[in-house]
N, C-alpha and C positions, 0 to 999 in steps of 0.2 A: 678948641679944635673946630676948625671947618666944616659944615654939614658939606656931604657928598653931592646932596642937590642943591647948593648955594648957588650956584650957577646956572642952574637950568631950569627951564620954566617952567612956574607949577603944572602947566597942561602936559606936558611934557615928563612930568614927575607922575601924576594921576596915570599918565600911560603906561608906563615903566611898570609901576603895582598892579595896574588890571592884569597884565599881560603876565608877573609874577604870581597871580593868585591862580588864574586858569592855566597855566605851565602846572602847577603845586595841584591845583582840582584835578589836574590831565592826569597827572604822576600818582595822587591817591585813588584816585578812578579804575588806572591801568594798573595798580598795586591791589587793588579789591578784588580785577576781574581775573589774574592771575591767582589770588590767595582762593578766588571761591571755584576755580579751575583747578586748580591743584586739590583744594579741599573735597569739590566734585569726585577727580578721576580716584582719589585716595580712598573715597566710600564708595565708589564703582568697582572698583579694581580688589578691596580688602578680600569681597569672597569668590573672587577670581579662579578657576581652577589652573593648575599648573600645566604651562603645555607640556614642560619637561615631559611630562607621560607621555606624548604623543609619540617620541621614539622608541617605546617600547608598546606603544599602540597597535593590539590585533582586535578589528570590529570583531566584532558574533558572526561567527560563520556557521554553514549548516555540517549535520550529521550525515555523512553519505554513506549508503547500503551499497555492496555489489554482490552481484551472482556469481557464481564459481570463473567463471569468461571475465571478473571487471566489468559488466554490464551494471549501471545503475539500476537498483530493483526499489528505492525507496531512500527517503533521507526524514531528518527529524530538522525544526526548527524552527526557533522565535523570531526571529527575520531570515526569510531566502535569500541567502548573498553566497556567491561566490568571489573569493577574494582575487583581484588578478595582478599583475605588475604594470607599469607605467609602458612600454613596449606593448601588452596585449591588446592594448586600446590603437587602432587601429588612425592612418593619420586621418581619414575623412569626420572620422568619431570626435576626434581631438578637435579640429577646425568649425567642427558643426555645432560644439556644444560652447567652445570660445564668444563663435559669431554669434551666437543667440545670447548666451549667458553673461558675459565679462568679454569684452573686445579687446581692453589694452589690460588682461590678465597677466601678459610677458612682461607690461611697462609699470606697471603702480606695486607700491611696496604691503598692498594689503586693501586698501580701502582709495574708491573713487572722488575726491572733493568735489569735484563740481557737480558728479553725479549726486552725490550725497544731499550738496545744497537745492539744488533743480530741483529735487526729489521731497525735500522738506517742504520750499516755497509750494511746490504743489498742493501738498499735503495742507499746510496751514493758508494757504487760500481756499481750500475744498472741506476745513474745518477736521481733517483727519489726522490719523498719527501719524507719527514718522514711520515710513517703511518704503520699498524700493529701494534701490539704485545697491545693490549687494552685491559684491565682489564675489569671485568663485569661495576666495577664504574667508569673508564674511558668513557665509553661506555655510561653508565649512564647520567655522568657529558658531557656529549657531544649531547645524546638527547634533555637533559634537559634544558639546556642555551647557548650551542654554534648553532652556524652555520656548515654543513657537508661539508665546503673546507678542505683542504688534505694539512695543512700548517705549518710552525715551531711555528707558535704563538701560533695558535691554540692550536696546541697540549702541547706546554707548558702549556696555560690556562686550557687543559684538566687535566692534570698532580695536577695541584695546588688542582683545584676542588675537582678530585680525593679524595686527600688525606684530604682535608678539610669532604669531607663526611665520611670518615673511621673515622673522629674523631670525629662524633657528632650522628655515625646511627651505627646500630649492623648490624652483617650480614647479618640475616634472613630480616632485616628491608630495608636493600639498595637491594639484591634479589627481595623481592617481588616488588618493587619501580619500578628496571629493567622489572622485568617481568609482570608490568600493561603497561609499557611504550613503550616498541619496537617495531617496525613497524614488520607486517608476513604476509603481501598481502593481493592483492583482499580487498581492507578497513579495515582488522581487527589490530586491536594496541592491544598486549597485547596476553597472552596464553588463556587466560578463553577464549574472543572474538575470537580467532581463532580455540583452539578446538569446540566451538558452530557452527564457521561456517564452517569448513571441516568435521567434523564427529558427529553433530549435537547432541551434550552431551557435557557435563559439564570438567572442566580438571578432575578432581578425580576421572574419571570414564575412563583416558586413558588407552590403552594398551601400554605394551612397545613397539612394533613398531611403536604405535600413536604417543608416547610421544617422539621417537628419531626423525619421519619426523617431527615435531613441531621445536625441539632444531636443525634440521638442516638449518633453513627459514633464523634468521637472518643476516647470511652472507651474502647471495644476494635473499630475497623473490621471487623476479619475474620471475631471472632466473632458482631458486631451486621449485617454484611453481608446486605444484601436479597436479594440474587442465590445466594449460598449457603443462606443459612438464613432466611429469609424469618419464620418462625415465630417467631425471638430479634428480628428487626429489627421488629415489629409490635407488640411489645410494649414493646419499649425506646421506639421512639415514642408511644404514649399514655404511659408516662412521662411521656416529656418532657411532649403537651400536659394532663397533671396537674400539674407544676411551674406551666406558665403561667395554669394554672387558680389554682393557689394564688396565683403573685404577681400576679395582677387583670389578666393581659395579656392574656387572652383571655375571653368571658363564658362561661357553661355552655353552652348553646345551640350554641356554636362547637365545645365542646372535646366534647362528645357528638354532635355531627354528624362532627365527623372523626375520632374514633374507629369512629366505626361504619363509615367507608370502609376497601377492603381495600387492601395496599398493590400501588401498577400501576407498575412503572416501564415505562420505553422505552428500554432500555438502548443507547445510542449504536453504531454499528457502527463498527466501526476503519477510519477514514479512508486507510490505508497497503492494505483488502484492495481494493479498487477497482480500483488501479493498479498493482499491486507490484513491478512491474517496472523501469518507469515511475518509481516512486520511489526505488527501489533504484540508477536511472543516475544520477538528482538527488543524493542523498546522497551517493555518490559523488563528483563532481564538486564538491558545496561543501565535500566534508571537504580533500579538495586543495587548494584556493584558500583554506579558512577557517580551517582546522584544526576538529577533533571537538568540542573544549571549545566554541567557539564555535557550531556547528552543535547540538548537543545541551545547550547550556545559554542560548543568545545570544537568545532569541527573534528569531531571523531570519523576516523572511516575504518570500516565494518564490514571483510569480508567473509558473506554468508555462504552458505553450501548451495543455496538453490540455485536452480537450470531454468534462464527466462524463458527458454523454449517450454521446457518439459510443462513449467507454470502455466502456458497462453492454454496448452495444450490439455492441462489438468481442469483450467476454468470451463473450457468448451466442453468439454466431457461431462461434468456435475451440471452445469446449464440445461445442454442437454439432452441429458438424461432425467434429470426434475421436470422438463417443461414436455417429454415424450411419456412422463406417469401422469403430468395433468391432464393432459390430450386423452388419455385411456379411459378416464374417469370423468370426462364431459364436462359442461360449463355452467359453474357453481352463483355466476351471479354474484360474489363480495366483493364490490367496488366501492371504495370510499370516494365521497363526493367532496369535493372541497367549498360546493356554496352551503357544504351545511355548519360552515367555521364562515367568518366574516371576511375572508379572503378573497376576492375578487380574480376572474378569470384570465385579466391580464397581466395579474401582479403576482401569478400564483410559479413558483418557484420550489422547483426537485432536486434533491442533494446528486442525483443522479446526472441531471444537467449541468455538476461542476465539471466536466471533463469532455472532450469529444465524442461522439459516436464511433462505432468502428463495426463492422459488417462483422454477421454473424453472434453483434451482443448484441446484450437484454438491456433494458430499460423500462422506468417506467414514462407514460405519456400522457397528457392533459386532453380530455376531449373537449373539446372548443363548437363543434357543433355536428347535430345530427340530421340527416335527410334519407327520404328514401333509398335502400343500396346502398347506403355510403356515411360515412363519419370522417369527419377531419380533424386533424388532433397534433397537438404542438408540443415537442420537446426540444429544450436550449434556443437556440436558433432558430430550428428546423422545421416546417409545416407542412402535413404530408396529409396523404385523405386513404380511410381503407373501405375497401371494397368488400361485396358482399364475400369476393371470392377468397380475400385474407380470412374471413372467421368464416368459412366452410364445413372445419371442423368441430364448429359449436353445434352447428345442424338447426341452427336460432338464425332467425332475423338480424342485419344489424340494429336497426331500429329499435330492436325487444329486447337488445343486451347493453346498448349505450345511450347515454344521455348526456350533455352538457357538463361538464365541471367534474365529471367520473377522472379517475387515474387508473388508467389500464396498465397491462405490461405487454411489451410489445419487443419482437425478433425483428435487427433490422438486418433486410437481405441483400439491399444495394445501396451504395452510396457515392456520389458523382460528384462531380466535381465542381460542377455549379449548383451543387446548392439539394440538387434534387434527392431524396431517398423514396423504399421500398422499405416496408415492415409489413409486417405478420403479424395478427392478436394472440398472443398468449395469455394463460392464467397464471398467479401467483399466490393459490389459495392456504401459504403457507407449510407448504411440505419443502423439505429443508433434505441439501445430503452432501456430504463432504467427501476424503479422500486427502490421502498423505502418500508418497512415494520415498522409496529412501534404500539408497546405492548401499549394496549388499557387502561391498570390500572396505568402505569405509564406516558406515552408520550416516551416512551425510542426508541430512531430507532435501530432496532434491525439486520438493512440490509439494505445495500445500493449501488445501482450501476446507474453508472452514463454517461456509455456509453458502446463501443464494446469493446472498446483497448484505456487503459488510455497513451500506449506508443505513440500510434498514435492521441490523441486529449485529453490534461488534460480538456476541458469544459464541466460541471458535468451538464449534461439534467436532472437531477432528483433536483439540488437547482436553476441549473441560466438559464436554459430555457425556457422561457416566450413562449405557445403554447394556440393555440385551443382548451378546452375542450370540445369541440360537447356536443351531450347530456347527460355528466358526469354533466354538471352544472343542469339539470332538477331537482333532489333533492331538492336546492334550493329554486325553486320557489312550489313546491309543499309542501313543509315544512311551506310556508309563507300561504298558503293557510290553513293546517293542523293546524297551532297555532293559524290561526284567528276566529276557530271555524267548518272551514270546517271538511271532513267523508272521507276515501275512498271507499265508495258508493254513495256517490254525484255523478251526473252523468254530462259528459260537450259533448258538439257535435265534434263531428270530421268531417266536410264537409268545403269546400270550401269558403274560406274567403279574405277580403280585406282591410289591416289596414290602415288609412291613418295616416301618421308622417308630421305633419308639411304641405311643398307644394309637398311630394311627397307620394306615394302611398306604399305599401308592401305586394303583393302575397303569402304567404308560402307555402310549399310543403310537403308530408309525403316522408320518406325513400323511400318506395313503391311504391310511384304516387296513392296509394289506401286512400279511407275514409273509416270509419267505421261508420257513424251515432253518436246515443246517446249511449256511452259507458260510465262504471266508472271512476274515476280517478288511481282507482288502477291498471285497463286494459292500461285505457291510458299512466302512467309511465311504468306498464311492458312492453309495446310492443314499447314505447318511441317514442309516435305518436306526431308529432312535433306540427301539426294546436292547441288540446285541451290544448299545455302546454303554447301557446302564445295565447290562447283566457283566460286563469287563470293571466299571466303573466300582461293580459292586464288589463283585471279587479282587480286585487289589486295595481295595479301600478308599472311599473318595476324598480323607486327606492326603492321602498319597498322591492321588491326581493332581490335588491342590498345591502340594509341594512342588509337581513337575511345570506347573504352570508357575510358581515364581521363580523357580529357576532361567525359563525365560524372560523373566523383567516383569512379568504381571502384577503388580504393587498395589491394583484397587484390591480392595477387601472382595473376601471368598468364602462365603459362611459354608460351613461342613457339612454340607442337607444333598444327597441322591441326584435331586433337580438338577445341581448345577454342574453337572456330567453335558448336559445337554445345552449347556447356556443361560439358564436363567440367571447369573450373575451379569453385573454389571460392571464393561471395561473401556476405558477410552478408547479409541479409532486407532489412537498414535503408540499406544503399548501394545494392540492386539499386531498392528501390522508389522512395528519391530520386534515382535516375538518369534513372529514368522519366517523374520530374513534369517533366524538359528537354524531351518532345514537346510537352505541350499550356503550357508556356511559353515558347511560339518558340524554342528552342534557348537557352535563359537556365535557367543552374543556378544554385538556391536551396542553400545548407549548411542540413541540417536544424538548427531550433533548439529545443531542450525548453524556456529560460529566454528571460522575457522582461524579469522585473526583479526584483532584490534589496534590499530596505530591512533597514536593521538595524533594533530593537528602538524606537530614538524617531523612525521612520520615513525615514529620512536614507539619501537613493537611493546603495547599494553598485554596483550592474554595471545597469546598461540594455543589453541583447543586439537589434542591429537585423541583419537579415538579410545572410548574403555571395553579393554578387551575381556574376555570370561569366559568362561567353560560351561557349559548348557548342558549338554547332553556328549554324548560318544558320537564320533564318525560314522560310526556302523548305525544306530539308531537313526540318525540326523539322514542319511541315503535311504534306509528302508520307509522311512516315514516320508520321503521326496516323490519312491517309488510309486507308496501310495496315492499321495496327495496326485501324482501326475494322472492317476488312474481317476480321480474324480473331472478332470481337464476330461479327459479322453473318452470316457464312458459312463461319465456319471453322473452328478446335479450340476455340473456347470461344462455339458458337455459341444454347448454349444461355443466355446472359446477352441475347440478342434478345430474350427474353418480357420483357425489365425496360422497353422504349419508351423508352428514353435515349441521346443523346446518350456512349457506352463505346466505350471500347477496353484492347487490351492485350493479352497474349499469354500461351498454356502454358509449362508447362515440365515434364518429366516426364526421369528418367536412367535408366541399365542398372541393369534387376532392380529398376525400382520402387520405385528406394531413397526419394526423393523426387517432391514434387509441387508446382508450386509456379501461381501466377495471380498476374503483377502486369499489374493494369490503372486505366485511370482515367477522371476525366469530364474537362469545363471548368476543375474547380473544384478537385478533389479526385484523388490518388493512391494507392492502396494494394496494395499486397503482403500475400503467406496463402503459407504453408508450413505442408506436414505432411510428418511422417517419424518415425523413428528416434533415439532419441539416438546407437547404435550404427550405426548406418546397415546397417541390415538391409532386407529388400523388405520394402514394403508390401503385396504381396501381387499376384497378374495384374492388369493393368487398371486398377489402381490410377494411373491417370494423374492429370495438373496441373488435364485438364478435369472428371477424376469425383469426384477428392479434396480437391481445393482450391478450384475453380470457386465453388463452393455456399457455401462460409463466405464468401468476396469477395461475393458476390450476397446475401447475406444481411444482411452487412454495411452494402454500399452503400443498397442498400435503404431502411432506415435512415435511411444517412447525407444521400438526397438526397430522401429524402420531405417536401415542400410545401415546398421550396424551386426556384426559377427552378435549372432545370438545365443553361441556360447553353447556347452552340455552340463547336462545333470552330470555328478561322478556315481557310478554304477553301484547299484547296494551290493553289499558284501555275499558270498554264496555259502550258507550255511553247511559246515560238516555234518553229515548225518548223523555221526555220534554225539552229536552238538546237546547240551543238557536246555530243553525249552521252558518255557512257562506251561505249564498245565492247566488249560480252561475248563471248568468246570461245564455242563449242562445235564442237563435233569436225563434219567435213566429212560426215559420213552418218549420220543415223539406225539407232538398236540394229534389229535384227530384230525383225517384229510380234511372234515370241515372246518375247521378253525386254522387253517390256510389259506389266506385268500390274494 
């Protein structure tokens, strides 16, 4: 047989084979880089998450609270997002964050190549990793299932992902995905949750300079942050509107008018400081029944009983009124210093400073420096100087009460709009007073505060502090008296007596050190004369008392001892004042309710809470005992709520050594309870009684709460028949001596 090359020349044959071997090198070459491409993407891809999920994909969204109106009062959560649709994003929003972020986002199936490569070359000329040139669904594909290292895997994995979502989601659909999901500071995920919380409105309502500072964040939020660095965030947004300049999505005209605006936000106030109490028993409560994941990731909404107004209105009232019992008692000098921790004057930071200022609140403030007449001193933002004539009524120098690196607290009285404020030096030596409100038709708490500064101590005095009621518990035992047939013209002695308990004896004493003789029952709760309510106390039996107090809901423990005729037990805030709402609710006890309904996330009713109703006492009791209590408003220890011309009642309460103070009274409509004290339970100081220290925040309060609304009537106590069979009060067969009358 013929060789094939017989004829042709060996140079010519040598060609043919080189050319054969490098074709076969090309072929196993391009066979290699395909097998270890395939073998690559096959180890990249194995622990790949499935986008599948993504169509059944809901980010973590927040818990939202509402007040009785749908007013947001507080929300829970592990990321701030508000979740929105592809419509609520606004077109300037859409075009601003395009032009910055991803240009030809409409045109690429997921991932940019040239960008991708530009972006490598870069990268491994400047010795770095691969990163940059990220598609909006790169970007996506990298929130959503990878980790934020800066790596070849990664970003392959990002790559895959990528284009796995171009082929199962439409644009608008991976857009609006991106734009629930990107981190944009300060806790907000997401454009809705971030226009809410810098310029406090909705995305659809941005402006174009709103909407370009927005699409400038996600590059680097914290450092492009308005709030912090306003100077990097001004600039990165005209960026942006020179991007939309170039890609024809805004005219000049537009992009030169909002560059020349400065930037204004309206930074949202944290919904949680309003109520924090309040919200602190909410959270609580649904983390029990929901568990946490749920409550801080489930987007639960949560509507509460309380009245944002009644709440602004309940806080000013306890402020105060604590910060007019410091003032009374003069200036105590305990200022903690902060150069005596390693904290430096500039870096020195108040939980108090998380939120805005707002005229008429407290805060505390950094002094920064002292001079004659004057201190200057910095909280948040804000640097203001106080004058001799601000701490006046220290009756002290400022020089003799401040010093550099002190944390004072301070009333601020004006606030302007450039920048400028007015504050007042207060004390905050630690005296503490809270106060709950709660709609008498419903049981709904309509307001509630639970201390001075929930930043400075979350424990809520108004559910978990166990105190003294002095003679707030007198009610009680005169109710026990009132059902068992007795009058408030029954008449009991007020003179000098001595009970004996067991092997020991028991003296009591009036407020006054005075007796009054044979007086009513209705004189003796008005003027809340101690001897007549423990010689009643004594004669029906003081478990009897005790029994008629848990009838109204009183559930702390009540030891059986004489004392506690007069208050020396101890009851929370929030059982004494819903005890109370059973007078002007004919003797029908309401269970207070915070909740009144819970939807999950696609709005699907969890708990509907309708009130638990009960039986307390009689109609007829429940009015005479109204009649009473009206008479302590009108002529008795809390006779100074008279100047309010309302339909009030209710009664003091004041203990040994002025530990506490307390006022629960109420209208037709409405119940509320004010305590001040001690954490410690130390005196408040002489005189510091229920009617001098508590009175005033309740009246200040109510005030308020019943202003131009119909105030409503007591219903009339019943008119005893004269042959009506009464209780029979005991007292001793002869009158004390005139002198033992004082």
């Amino acid at each position: 047989m013929r060789s094939l090359y017989q004829d042709v020349p060996p140079a010519e044959v040598a060609g043919h084979k080189l050319v054969g071997r490098v074709l076969l090198g090309f072929l196993l070459l391009v066979a290699a880089l395909v097998g270890a491409t395939a073998g690559l993407l096959l180890v990249y891809s194995t622990d790949l998450p499935q986008v599948d999920e993504l169509e059944h994909y809901r980010p973590s969204s927040i818990t939202e609270l509402y007040d009785h109106q749908g007013r947001v009062i507080g929300s829970f959560a592990l990321q701030r997002r508000v979740v929105a649709s592809y419509d609520d994003y606004p077109q300037f929003l859409r075009d601003a964050l395009i032009s910055t972020e991803d240009k030809d986002f409409f045109l690429h199936s997921g991932i940019n190549v040239w960008r991708i490569i530009g972006a490598a070359y870069r990268d491994i000329e400047s010795g770095g990793k691969v990163q940059g040139a990220s598609t909006l669904t790169m970007q996506l594909a990298r929130n959503l299932f990878l980790s934020p290292d800066r790596s070849f895997h990664r970003k392959i994995q990002e790559v895959l992902l990528a284009i796995q979502i171009e082929r199962r989601f439409t644009k608008p659909q991976i857009f609006t995905l991106y734009a629930n999901q990107i981190f944009l500071g300060h806790g907000a995920y997401g454009f809705e949750s971030a226009s809410e919380y810098y310029f406090s409105k909705p995305a659809k309502k941005l402006t174009l300079e709103e909407a370009a500072l927005l699409a400038g964040l996600p590059k680097a939020p914290q450092y492009y942050s308005p709030i912090v660095h306003p100077d990097r965030a001004l600039k990165r947004r005209n960026l942006v509107i020179n991007a939309m300049l170039e890609d024809g999505k805004i005219t000049a005209q537009q992009a030169t008018d909002a560059k020349t605006k400065p930037v204004r936000l309206n930074v949202q106030h944290d919904p949680n400081s309003l109520a924090p109490y309040f919200v602190e028993e909410i959270r609580r409560y649904l983390e029990n029944k929901y568990g946490s994941d749920q409550v801080h990731e489930g987007g639960l909404r949560v509507y509460t009983s309380l009245d944002m107004d009644l709440q602004k209105a309940a806080n000013q009232a306890v402020l105060n009124g604590v910060a007019a019992y410091e003032r009374r008692h003069g200036w105590k000098n305990h200022l903690q210093n902060v150069r005596s921790t390693e904290m430096t004057l500039d870096r020195y930071d108040h939980p108090d400073w998380d939120d805005e200022p707002e005229v008429n609140g407290y805060l505390h403030a950094l002094v920064t420096a002292v001079g004659p007449g004057s201190a200057t001193i910095r909280f948040g933002r804000y640097h203001t100087t106080l004058s001799q004539q601000d701490v006046a009524w220290t009756r002290k120098r400022i020089q003799d009460i401040l010093k550099p690196g002190d944390i004072c607290y301070v009333k601020v009285l004006s606030l302007a709009g450039d920048g400028t404020v007015h504050v007042s030096l207060e004390q905050d030596s630690g005296a503490q007073g809270a106060l709950v409100a709660i709609d008498n038709a419903t049981g709904e708490i309509k307001a509630m505060v639970g201390g001075r500064d929930f930043n400075e101590s979350k424990f809520n005095r108004a559910t978990q502090a166990l105190r003294q009621v002095g003679s707030s518990f007198k009610p009680y035992v005169y109710t026990a008296v009132i059902d068992q047939g007795g009058s408030p013209d029954d008449t009991i002695l007020d003179a000098p007596i001595t009970f004996e308990t067991g092997t020991t004896s028991y003296t009591p004493h009036n407020y006054d050190e005075k007796f009054e003789g044979t007086i009513t029952l209705r004189r003796a709760l008005a003027q809340s004369r101690n001897i007549p309510t423990l010689r009643l106390a004594d004669r029906i039996g003081i478990k009897t008392v005790i029994d008629y107090a848990h009838r109204f809901g009183i559930t702390s423990t009540l030891p059986p001892y004489l004392p506690v005729a007069l208050g020396a037990a101890e009851i929370t805030l929030l059982e004494q004042t819903n005890a109370y709402s059973v007078f002007p609710n004919d003797g029908v006890r309401l269970t207070p309710r915070y909740i009144t309904k819970v939807t999950d996330y696609e709005g699907r009713v969890l708990e509907e809470d309708f009130p638990e109703v009960k039986d307390a006492i009689s109609s007829r009791t429940a009015r005479i005992m109204t009649s009473m209590l009206q008479e302590v408003v009108q002529h008795g220890t809390a006779a100074a709520a008279a100047s309010m011309k309302l339909p009030l009642a209710g009664k003091t309460g004041t203990t040994n050594d002025f530990t506490d103070a307390w006022f629960i009274g109420f209208s037709p409509s409405m119940t509320c309870g004010v305590w001040i004290g001690y954490d410690e339970k130390k005196t408040l100081g002489a005189k510091e009684s229920g009617a001098h220290a508590a009175l005033p925040m309740w009246m200040a309060f109510m005030k308020v709460a019943l202003a131009g609304k119909d105030p409503g009537t007591f219903q009339s106590p019943p008119i005893t028949p004269a042959n009506s069979t009464t209780l029979k009060i005991d007292t001793p067969d002869t009158a004390p001596a005139e002198d033992e009358i004082r």
